[in-house]
VOLOZA-785236 format. One line per 10 residues: their letters; for each residue x, y, z of N, C-alpha, C, CB. Coordinates in steps of 0.2 Angstrom, whole numbers, always signed. Atoms other than C-alpha are relative to their C-alpha. Last residue first. Glycine has a CB too. Example, Ala and Ser with C-alpha at 12.3 -4.5 7.8 and 13.67 -1.06 7.14 Angstrom:
sa = -4/-6/-1/+68/-5/+36/-4/+5/+3/+2/+2/-7  +4/-6/+0/+62/-22/+39/+4/+6/+0/-5/+0/+6
This chain:
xxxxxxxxxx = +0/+8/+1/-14/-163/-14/-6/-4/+1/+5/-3/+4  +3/+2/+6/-19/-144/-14/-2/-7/-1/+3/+2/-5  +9/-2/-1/-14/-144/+5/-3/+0/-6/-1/+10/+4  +4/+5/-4/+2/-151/-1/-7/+1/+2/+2/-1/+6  +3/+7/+3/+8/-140/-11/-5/-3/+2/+4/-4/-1  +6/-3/+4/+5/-124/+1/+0/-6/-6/+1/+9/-2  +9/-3/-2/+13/-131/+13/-3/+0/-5/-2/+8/+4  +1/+8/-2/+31/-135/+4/-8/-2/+2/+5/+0/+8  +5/+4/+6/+27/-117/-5/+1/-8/+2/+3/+3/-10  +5/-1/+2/+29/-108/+13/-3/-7/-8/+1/+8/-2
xxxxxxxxxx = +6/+4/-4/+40/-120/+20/-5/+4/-3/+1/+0/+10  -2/+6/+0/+53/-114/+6/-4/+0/+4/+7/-4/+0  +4/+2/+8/+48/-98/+6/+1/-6/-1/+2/+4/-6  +6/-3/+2/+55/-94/+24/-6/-2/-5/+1/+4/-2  +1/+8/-2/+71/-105/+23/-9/+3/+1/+5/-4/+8  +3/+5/+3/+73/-91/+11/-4/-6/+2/+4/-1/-2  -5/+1/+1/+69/-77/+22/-1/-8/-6/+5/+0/+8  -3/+9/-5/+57/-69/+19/+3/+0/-1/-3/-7/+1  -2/+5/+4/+52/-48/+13/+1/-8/+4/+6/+3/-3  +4/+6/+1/+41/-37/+21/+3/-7/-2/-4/+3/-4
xxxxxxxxxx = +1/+2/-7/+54/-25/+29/-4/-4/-2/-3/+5/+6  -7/+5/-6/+64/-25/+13/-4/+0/+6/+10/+4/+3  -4/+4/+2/+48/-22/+1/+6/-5/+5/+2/+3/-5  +3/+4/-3/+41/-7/+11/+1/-10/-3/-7/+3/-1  -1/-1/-10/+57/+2/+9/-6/-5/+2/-3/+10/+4  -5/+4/-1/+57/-3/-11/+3/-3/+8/+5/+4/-3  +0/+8/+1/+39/+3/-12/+5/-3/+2/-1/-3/-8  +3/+1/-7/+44/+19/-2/-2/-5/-1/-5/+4/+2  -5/+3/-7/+59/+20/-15/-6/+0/+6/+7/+6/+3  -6/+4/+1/+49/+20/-32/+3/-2/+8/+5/+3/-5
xxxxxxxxxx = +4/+7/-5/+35/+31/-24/+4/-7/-3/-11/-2/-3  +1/+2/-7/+47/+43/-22/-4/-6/+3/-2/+4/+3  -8/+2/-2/+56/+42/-39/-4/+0/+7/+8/+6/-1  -4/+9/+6/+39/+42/-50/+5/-3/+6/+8/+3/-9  +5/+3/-4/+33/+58/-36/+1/-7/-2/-7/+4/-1  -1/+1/-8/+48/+67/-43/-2/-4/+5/-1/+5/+2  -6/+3/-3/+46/+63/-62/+0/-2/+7/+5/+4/-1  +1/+4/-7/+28/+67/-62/+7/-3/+0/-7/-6/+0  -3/+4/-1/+26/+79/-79/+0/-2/+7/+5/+2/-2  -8/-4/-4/+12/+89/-80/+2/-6/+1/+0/+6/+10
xxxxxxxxxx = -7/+0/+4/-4/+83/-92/+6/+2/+1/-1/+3/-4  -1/-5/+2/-18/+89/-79/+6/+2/-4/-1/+2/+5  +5/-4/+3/-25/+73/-78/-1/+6/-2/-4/+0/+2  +1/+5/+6/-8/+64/-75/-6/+5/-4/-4/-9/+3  -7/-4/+4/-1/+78/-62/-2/-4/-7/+11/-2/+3  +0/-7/+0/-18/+74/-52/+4/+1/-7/+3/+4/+7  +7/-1/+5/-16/+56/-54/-3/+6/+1/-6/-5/+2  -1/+5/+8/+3/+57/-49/-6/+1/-3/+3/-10/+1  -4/-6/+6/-3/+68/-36/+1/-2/-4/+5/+3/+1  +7/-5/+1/-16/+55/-29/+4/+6/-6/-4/+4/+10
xxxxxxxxxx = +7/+2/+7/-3/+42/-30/-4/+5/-2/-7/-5/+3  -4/-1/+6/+9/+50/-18/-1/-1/-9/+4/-5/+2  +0/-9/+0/-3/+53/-5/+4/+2/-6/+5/+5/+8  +7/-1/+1/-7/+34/-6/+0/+7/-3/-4/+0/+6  +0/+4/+10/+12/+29/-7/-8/+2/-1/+2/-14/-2  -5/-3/+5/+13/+40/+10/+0/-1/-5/+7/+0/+0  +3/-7/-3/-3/+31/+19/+4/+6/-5/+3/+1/+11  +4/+0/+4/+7/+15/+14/-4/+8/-2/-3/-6/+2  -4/+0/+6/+24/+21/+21/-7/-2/-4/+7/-5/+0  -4/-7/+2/+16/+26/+38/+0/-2/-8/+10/+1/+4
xxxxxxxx = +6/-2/+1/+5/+8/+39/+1/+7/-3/-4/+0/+6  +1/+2/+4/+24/+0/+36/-8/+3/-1/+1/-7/+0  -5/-2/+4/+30/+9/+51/-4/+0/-8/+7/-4/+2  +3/-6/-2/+14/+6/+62/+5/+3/-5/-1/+2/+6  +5/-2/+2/+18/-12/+59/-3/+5/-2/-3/-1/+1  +0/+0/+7/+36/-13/+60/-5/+3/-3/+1/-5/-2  -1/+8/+3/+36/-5/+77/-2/+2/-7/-7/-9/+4  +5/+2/+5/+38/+14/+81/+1/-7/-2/+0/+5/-6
């Protein structure tokens, strides 16, 4: 599975995860469980998305300039 299709997984999951959270919302039930899972699928998609530093450094280098 590449990254992409991985990270398409995990959104698809934080979707499915949502809907019950706004189910368990409207129907006043607690959502601990579904709290903690979309906590770690954010955190999962987070480290494969993340840069490196020298990364963000040429990003906001660029992206001054082009305003300039």
């Amino acid at each position: 599975m590449s990254q992409t299709q991985y990270l398409k997984m995990l959104e698809k999951e934080i979707q499915k995860i949502n809907k019950r959270i706004d189910l368990k919302i409207l129907q006043g039930e607690a959502y601990f469980k579904e709290a903690r899972d979309h906590k770690l699928l954010l955190q999962k998609v987070r480290y494969h998305t993340r840069r490196s530093l020298a990364q963000r450094m040429i990003h906001l280098f660029f992206r001054k300039n082009l305003y300039a």
